[in-house]
TINU-49345 format. One record per residue (C-alpha): chain; residue in one letter; z, y, x; residue number from 0. Coordinates in Angstrom, 1 decimal, m for minus. Example, Ala and Ser with C-alpha at 12.3 -4.5 7.8 and 13.67 -1.06 7.14 Angstrom:
REM TINU-49345
SITE  cadena  residuo      c3      c2      c1  num
SITE       A        A     7.8    m4.5    12.3    0
SITE       A        S     7.1    m1.1    13.7    1
//
This chain:
REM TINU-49345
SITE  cadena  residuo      c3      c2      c1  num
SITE       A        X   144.2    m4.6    m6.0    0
SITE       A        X   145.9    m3.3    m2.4    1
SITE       A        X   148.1    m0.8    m4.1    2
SITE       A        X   149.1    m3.9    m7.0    3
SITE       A        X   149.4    m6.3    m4.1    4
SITE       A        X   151.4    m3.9    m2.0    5
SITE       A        X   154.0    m3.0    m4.9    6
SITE       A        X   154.3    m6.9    m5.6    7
SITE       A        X   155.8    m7.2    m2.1    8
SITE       A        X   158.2    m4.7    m2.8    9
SITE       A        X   159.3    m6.1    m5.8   10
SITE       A        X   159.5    m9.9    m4.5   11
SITE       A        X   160.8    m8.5    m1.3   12
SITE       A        X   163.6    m7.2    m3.3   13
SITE       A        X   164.0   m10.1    m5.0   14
SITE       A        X   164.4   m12.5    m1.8   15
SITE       A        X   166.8   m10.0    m0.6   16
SITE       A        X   169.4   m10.0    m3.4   17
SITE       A        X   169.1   m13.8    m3.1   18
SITE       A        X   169.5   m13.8     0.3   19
SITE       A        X   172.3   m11.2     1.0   20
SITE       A        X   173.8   m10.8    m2.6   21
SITE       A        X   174.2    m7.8    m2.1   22
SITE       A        X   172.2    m5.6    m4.9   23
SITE       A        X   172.5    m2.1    m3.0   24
SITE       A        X   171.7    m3.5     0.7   25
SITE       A        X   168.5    m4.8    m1.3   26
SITE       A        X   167.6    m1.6    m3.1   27
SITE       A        X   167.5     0.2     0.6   28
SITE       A        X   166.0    m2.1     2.5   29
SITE       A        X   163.0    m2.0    m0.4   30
SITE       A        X   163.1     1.3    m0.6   31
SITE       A        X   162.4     2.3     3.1   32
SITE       A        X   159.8    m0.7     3.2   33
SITE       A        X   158.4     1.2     0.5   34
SITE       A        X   158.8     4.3     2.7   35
SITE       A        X   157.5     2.8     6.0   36
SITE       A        X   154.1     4.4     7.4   37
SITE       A        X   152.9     0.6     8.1   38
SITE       A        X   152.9    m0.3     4.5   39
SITE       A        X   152.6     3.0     2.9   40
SITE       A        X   148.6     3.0     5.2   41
SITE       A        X   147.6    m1.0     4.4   42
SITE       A        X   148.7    m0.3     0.6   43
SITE       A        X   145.8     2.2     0.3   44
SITE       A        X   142.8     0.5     2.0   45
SITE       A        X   141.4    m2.8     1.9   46
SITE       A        X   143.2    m5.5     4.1   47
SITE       A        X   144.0    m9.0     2.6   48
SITE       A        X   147.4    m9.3     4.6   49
SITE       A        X   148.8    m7.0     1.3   50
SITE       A        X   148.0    m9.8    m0.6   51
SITE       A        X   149.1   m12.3     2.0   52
SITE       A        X   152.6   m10.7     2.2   53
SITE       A        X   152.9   m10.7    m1.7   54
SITE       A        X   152.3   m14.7    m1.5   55
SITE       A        X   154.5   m15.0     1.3   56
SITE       A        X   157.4   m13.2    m0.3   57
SITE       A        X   157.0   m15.0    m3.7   58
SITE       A        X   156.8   m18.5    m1.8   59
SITE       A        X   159.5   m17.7    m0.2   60
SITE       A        X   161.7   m16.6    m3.0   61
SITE       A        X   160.8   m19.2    m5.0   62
SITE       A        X   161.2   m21.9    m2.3   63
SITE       A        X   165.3   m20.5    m1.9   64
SITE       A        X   164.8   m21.0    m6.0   65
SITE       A        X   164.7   m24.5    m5.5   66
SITE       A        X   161.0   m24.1    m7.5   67
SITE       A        X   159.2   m26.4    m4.5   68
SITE       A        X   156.2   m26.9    m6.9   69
SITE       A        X   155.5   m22.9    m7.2   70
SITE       A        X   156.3   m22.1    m3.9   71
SITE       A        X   154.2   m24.2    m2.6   72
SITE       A        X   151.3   m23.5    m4.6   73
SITE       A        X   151.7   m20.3    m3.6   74
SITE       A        X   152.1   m20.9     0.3   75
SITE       A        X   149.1   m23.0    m0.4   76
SITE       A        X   146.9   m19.5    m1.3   77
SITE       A        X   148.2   m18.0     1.2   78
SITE       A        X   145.7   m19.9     3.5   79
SITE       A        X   142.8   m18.2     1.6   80
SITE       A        X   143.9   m14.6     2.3   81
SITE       A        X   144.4   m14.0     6.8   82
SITE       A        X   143.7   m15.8     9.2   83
SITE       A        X   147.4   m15.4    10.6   84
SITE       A        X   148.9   m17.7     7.7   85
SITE       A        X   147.4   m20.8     9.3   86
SITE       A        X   150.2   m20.6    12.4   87
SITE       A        X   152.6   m18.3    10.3   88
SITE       A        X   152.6   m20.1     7.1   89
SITE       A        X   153.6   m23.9     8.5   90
SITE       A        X   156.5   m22.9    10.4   91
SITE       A        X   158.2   m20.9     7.7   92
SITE       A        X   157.6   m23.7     5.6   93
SITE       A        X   159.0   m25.8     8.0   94
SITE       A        X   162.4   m24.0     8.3   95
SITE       A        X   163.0   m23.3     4.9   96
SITE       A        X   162.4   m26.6     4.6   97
SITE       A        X   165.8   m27.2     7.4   98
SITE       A        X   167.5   m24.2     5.5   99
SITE       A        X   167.8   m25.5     2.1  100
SITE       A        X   168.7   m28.8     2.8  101
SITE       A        X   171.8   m27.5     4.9  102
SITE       A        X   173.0   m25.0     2.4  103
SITE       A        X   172.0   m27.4    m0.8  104
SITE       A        X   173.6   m30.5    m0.3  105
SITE       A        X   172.1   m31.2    m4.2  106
SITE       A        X   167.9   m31.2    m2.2  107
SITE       A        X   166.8   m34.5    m1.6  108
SITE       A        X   163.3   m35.4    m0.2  109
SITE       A        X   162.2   m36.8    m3.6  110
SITE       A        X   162.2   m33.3    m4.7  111
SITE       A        X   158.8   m32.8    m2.3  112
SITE       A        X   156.9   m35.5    m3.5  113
SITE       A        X   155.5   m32.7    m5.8  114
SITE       A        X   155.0   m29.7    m3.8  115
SITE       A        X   153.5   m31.9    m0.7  116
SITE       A        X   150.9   m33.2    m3.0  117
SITE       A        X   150.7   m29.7    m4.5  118
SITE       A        X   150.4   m28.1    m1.1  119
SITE       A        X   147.7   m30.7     0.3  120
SITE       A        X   145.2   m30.7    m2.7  121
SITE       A        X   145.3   m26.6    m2.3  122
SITE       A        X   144.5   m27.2     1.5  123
SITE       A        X   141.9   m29.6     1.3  124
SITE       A        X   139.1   m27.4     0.5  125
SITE       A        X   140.3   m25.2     3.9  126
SITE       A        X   140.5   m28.1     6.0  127
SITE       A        X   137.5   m29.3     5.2  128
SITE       A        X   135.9   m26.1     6.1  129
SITE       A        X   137.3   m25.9     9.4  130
SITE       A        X   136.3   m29.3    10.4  131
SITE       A        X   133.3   m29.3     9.2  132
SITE       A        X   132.6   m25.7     8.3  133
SITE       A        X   132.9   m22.3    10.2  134
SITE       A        X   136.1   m21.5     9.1  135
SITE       A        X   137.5   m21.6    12.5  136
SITE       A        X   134.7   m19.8    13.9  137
SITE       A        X   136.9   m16.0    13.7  138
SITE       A        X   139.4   m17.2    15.4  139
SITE       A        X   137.2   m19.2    18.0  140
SITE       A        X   135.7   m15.5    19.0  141
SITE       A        X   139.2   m14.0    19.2  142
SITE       A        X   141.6   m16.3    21.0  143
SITE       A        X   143.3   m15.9    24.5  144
SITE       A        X   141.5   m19.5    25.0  145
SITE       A        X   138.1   m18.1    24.5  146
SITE       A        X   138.8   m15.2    26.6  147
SITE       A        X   135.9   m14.4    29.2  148
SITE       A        X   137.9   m12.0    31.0  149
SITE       A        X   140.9   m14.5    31.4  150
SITE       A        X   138.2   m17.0    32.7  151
SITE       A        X   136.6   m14.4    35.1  152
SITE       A        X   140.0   m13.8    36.5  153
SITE       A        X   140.5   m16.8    37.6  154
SITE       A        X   137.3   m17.3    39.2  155
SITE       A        X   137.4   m14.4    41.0  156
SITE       A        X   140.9   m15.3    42.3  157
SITE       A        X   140.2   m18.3    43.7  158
SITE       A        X   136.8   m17.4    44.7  159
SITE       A        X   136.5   m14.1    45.5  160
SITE       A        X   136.8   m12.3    49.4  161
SITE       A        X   140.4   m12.0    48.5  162
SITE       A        X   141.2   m15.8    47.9  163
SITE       A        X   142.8   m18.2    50.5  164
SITE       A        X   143.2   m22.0    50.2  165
SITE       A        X   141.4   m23.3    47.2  166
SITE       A        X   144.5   m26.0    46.3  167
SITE       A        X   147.1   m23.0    46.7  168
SITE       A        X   144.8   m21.0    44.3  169
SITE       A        X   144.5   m23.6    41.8  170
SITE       A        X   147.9   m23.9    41.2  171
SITE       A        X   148.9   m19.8    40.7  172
SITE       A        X   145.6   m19.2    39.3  173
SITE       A        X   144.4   m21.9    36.4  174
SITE       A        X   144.0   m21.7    32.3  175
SITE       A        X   147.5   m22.9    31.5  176
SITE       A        X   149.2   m20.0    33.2  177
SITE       A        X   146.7   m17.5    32.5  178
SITE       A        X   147.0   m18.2    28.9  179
SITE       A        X   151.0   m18.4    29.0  180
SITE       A        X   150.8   m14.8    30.7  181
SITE       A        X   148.5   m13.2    28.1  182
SITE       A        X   150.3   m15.0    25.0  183
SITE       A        X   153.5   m14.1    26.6  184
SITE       A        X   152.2   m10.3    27.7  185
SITE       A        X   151.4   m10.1    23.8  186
SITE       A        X   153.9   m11.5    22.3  187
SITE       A        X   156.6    m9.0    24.2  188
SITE       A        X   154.2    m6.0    23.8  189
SITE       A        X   154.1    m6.3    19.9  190
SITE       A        X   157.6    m6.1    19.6  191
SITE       A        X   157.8    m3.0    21.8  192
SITE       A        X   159.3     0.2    20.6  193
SITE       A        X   156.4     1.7    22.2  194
SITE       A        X   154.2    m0.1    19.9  195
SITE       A        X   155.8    m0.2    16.9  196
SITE       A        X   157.4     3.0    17.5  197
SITE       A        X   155.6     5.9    19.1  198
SITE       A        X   151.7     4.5    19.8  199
SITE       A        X   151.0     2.4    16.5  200
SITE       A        X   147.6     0.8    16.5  201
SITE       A        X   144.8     2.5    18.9  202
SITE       A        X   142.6     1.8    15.6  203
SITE       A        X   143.0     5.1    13.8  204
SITE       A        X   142.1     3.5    10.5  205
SITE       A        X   145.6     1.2    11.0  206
SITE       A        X   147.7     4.2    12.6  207
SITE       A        X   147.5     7.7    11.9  208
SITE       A        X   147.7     8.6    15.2  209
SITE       A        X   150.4    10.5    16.7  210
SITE       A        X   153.2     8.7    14.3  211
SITE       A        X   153.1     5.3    15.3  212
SITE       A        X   154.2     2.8    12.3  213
SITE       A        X   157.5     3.3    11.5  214
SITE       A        X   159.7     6.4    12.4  215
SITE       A        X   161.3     6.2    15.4  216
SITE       A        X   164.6     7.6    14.1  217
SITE       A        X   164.8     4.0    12.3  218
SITE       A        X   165.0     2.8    15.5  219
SITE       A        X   168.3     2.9    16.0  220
SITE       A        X   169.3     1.4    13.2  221
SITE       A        X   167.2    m1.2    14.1  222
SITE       A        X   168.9    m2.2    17.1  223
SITE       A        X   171.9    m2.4    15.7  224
SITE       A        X   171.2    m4.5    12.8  225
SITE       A        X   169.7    m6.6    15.3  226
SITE       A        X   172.8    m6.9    17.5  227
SITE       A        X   175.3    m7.2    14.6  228
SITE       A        X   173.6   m10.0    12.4  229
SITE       A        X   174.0   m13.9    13.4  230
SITE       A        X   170.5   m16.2    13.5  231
SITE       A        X   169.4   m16.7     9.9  232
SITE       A        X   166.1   m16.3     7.8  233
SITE       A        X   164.8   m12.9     9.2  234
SITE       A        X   165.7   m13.4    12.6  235
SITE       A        X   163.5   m16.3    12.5  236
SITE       A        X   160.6   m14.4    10.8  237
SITE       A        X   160.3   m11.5    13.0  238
SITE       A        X   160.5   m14.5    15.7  239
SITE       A        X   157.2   m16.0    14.7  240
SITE       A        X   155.7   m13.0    13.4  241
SITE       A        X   154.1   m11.9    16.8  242
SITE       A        X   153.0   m15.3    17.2  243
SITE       A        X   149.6   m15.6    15.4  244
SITE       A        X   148.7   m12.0    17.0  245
SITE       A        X   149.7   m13.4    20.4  246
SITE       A        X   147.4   m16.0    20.5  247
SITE       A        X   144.5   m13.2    20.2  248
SITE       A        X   142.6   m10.6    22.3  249
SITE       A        X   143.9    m7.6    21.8  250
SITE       A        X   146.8    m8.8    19.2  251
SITE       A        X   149.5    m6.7    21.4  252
SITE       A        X   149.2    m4.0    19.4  253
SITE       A        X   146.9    m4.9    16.1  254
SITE       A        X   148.7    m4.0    13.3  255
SITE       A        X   147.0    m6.0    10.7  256
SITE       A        X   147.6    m9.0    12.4  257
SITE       A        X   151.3    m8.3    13.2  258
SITE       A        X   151.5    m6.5     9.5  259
SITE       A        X   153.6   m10.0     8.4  260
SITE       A        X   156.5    m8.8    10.6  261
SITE       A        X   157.5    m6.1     8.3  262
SITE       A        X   160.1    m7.3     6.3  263
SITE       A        X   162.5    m8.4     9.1  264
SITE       A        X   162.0    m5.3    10.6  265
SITE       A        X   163.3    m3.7     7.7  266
SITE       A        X   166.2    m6.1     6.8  267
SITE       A        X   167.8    m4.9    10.1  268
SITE       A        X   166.9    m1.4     9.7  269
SITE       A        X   169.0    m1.3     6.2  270
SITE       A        X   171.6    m3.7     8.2  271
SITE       A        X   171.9    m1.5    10.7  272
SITE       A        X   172.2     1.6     8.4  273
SITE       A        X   175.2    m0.7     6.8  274
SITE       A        X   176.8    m1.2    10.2  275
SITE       A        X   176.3     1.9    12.0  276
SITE       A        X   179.5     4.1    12.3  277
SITE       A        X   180.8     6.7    11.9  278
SITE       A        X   179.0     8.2     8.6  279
SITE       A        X   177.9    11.6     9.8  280
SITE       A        X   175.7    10.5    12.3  281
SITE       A        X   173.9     7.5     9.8  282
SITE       A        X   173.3    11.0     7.9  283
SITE       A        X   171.8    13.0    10.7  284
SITE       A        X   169.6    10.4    12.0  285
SITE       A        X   168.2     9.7     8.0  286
SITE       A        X   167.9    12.8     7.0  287
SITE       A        X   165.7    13.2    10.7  288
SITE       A        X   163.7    10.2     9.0  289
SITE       A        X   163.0    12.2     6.1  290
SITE       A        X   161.4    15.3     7.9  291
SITE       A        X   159.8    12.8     9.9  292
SITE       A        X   158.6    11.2     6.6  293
SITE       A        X   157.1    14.5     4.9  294
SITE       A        X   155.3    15.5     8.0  295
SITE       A        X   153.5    11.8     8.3  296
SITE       A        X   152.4    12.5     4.1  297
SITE       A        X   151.1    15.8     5.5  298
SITE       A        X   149.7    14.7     8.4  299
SITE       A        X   148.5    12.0     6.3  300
SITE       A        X   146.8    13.7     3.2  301
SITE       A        X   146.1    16.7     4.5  302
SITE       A        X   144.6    16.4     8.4  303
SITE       A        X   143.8    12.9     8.9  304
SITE       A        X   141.2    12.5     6.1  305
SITE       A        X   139.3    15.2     7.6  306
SITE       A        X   139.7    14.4    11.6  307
SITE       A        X   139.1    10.7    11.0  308
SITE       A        X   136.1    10.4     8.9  309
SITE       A        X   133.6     8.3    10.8  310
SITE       A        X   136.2     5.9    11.5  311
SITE       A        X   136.2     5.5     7.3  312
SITE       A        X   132.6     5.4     7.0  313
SITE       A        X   132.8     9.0     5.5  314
SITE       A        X   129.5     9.8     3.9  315
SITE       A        X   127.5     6.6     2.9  316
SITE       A        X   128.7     6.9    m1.2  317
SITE       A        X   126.7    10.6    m1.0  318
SITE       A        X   124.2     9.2     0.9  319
SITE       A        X   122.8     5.9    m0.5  320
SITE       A        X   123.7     6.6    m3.8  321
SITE       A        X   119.9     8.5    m4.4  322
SITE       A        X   117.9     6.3    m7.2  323
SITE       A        X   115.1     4.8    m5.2  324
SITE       A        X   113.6     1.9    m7.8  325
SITE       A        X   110.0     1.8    m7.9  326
SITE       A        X   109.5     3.2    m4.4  327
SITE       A        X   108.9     1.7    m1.2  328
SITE       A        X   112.4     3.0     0.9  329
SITE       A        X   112.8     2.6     4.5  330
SITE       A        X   116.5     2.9     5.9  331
SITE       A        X   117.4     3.6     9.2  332
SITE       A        X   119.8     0.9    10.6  333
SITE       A        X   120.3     2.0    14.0  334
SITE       A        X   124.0     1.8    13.6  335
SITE       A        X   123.7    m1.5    12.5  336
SITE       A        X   126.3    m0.9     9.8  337
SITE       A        X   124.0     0.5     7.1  338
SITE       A        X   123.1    m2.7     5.3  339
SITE       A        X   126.3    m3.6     3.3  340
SITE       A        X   127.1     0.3     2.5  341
SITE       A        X   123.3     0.4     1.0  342
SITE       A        X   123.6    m2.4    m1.2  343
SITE       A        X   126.8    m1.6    m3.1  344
SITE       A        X   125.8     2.1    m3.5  345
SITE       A        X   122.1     0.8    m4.9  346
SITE       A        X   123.7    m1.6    m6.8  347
SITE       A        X   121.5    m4.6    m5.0  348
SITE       A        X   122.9    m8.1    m4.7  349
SITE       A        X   124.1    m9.5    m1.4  350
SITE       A        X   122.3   m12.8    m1.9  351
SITE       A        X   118.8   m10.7    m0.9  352
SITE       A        X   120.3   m10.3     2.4  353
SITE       A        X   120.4   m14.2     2.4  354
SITE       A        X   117.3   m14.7     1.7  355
SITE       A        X   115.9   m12.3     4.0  356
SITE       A        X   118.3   m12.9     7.2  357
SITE       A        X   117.6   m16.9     7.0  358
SITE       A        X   113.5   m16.4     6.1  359
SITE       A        X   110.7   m15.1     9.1  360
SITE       A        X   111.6   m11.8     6.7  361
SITE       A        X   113.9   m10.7    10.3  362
SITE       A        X   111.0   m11.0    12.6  363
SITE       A        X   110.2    m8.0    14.6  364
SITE       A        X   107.7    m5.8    13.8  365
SITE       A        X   108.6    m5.7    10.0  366
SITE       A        X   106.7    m2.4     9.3  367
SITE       A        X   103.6    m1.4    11.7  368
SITE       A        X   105.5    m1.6    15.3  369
SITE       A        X   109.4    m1.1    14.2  370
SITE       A        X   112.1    m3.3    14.9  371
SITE       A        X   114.5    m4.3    12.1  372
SITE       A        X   114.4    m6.4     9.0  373
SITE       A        X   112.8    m6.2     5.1  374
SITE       A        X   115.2    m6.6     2.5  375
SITE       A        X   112.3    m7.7     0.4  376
SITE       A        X   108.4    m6.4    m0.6  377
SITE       A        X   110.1    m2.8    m1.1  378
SITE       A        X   113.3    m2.4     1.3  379
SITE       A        X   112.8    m1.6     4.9  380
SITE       A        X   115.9    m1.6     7.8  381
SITE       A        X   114.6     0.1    10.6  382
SITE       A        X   116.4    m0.8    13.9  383
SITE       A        X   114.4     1.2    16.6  384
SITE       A        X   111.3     3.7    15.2  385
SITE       A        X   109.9     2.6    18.8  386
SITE       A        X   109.3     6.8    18.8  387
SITE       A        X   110.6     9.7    20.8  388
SITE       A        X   109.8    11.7    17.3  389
SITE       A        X   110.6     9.7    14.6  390
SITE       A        X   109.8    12.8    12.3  391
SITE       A        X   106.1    12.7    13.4  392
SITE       A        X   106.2     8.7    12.9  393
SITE       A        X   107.2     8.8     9.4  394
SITE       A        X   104.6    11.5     8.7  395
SITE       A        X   101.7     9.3    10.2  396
SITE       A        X   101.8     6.2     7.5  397
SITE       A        X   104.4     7.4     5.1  398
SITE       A        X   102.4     7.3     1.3  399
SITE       A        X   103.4     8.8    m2.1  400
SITE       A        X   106.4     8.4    m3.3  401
SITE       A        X   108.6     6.5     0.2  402
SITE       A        X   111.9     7.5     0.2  403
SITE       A        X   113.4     7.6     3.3  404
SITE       A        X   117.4     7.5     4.8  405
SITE       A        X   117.5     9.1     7.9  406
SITE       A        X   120.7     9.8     9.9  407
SITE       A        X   121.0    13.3    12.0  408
SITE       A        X   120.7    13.0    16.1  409
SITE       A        X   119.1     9.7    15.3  410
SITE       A        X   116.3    10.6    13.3  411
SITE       A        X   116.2    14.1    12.9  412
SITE       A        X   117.2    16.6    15.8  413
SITE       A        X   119.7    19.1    16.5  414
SITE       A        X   121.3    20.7    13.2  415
SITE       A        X   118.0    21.0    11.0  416
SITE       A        X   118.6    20.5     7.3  417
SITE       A        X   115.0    19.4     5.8  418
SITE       A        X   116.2    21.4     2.7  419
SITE       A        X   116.5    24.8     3.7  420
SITE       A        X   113.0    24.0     6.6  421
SITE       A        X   111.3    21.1     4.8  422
SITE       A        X   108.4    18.8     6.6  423
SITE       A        X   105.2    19.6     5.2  424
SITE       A        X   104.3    17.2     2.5  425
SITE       A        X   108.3    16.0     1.6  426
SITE       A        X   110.5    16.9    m0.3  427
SITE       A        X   114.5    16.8     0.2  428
SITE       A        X   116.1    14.9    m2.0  429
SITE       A        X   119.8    15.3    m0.6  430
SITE       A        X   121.4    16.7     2.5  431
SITE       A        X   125.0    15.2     3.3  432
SITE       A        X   127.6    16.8     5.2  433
SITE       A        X   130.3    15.8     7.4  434
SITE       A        X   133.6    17.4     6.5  435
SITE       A        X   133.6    19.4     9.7  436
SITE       A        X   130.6    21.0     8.3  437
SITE       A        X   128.0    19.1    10.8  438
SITE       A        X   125.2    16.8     8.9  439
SITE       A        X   125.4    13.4     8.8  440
SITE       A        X   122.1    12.4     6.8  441
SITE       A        X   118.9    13.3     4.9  442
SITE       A        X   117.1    11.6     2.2  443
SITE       A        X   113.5    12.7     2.4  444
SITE       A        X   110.4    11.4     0.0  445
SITE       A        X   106.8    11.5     0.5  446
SITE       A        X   105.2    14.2    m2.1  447
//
């Protein structure tokens, strides 16, 4: 679905720009080095919604220019469904395409929104709902700069701590409002940042490859100058508000997925700027720069980051979880905390079990002799803490015929010993898995 999404956007993206600039070759380039761009290229091939939420966005949008109100705003309306960032994002395009039509349409009355606003609510009220009386609000809640504790223990510390003078004098320089203005604002500036968008990227190596940042900086220039030559209109406001949603987050200075939304205007002034820049030779120089650039991010991409990143992909779970184990008591160690979801799609178990056992006295401690953790049901052990220096010798003590057990190297078993070449007396080895730098991640051992 993220690579079908991700071409989608290219193709509405197009779309909205031959509309918007009528120009069919400015279009094609500006498409193409989207297309071409590290930022889209990475969130094309992995599982983030804002793929599909840039598709929607695109396609309201084009529609919407279409004078198609009804479509575009069913589609704006699913946009709501996808990331949290359309719920600040999403209203105010809306509301200046909503200015923009009516001044270059002079034919759009507000009898043609009767429609769409009817459209457009019944799609919301499900959402709405839900964040009134629901939890939909609850992610956001844990991320804003409102909910910040260390924005809060700032300002106690300032106007209480040994360094703090008058109490009145520090209640004006040092409250909420200005605390949240300076990290919104802090944010806001920092996501536009060549810096960021340019050279660091993401400090999440699964939403950078690090080293290249998220588009090539010899776009940059190109950039700039599209910027400087092109009058207020559609994309200046959209790379505007992009930042916006991110802003009013912890960390949103630099988190690409929520500041993914800014990519089209970014790349409407790059392929301006390419149009503007003169003279010729040097457009040439710094594109065919981009295009080393370009091959050595695929390289760097294919070839050195699949390997050097691994556990930041989860690398090893398929191989490890995917052992048969029906019929058979199987204890899994959850140390991580991040084993649970991974086990059940590889054993093919529905999520609802998890329901049943996380709301039920089934997450007591103690859910197997002394161990910390949870039971998945009669069968299906998590083990949080073995409550064991020598977790082998544990497992040994009660384990019975047939227990399959998931064990994690370091955690479980020590040093570099694979069970399959030195096996525990009385087990077998049903699978070793390796980490691509050749270390072991896990074991899979069963009681003979």
């Amino acid at each position: 679905p993220e690579v079908a999404f991700s071409l989608l956007s290219l193709y509405f993206f197009f779309l909205l720009l031959r509309l918007f600039s009528k120009d069919k070759y400015f279009s094609l380039l500006s498409t193409f080095l989207l297309g071409l761009s590290y930022w889209h290229l990475i969130y094309g091939r992995s599982a983030f919604e804002v793929s599909l939420l840039l598709t929607l966005l695109l396609s309201g949008t084009y529609f919407f220019l279409k004078n198609h109100f009804s479509l575009a705003a069913v589609l704006f309306g699913l946009t709501f469904y996808t990331y949290n960032t359309a719920n600040v994002f999403t209203p105010l395009l809306i509301l200046f395409l909503t200015f923009y039509v009516f001044k270059i349409n002079k034919n759009v009355s507000f009898s043609h929104f009767y429609k769409p606003i009817l459209a457009l609510t019944i799609f919301l009220l499900p959402i709405a709902f839900s964040v009134i009386f629901g939890h939909a609000s609850d992610r956001f809640n844990r991320i804003s700069i409102f909910n910040d504790p260390k924005i809060i223990n700032t300002i106690i510390f300032k106007r209480t701590g040994f360094s703090s003078s008058n109490s009145f004098i520090e209640s004006v320089f040092h409250n909420k409002v200005l605390s949240f203005v300076n990290s919104f604002t802090s944010n806001y500036i920092t996501s536009l940042s060549p810096s960021f968008l340019f050279v660091s990227g993401d400090p999440n190596p699964r939403q950078t490859v690090p080293g290249f940042g998220l588009i090539s900086f010899f776009l940059l220039p190109f950039l700039i100058i599209g910027i400087l030559s092109s009058k207020f209109n559609l994309f200046t406001f959209w790379l505007l508000i992009s930042p916006i949603p991110s802003a009013l987050t912890t960390d949103g200075a630099t988190h690409a997925t929520r500041l993914f939304l800014i990519l089209p205007a970014l790349f409407y002034f790059i392929a301006k700027g390419i149009f503007t820049l003169k003279p010729k030779f040097l457009t040439t120089i710094l594109l065919l720069l981009f295009s080393f650039h370009f091959f050595s991010f695929l390289h760097e991409y294919f070839v050195h980051y699949p390997k050097e990143y691994f556990l930041q992909w989860n690398y090893g779970y398929d191989q490890l979880y995917s052992i048969p184990t029906s019929n058979h008591r199987v204890f899994v160690d959850d140390s991580n905390f991040n084993a649970t979801l991974p086990f059940l799609f590889y054993q093919h178990i529905s999520p609802l079990l998890v329901h049943t056992a996380v709301f039920s006295d089934q997450t007591f401690p103690n859910i197997f002799n002394k161990f910390d953790g949870f039971r998945l049901s009669q069968s299906v052990f998590f083990i949080n803490d073995w409550h064991s220096s020598q977790p082998l010798d544990e497992i040994s003590s009660f384990a019975q015929s047939g227990d399959i057990f998931f064990l994690l190297q370091l955690k479980d078993i020590p040093g570099d010993w694979d069970l399959s070449l030195h096996p525990i007396p009385g087990f077998s080895t049903l699978k070793t898995v390796y980490f691509p730098n050749h270390t072991i991640f896990g074991q899979v051992i069963q009681k003979q």
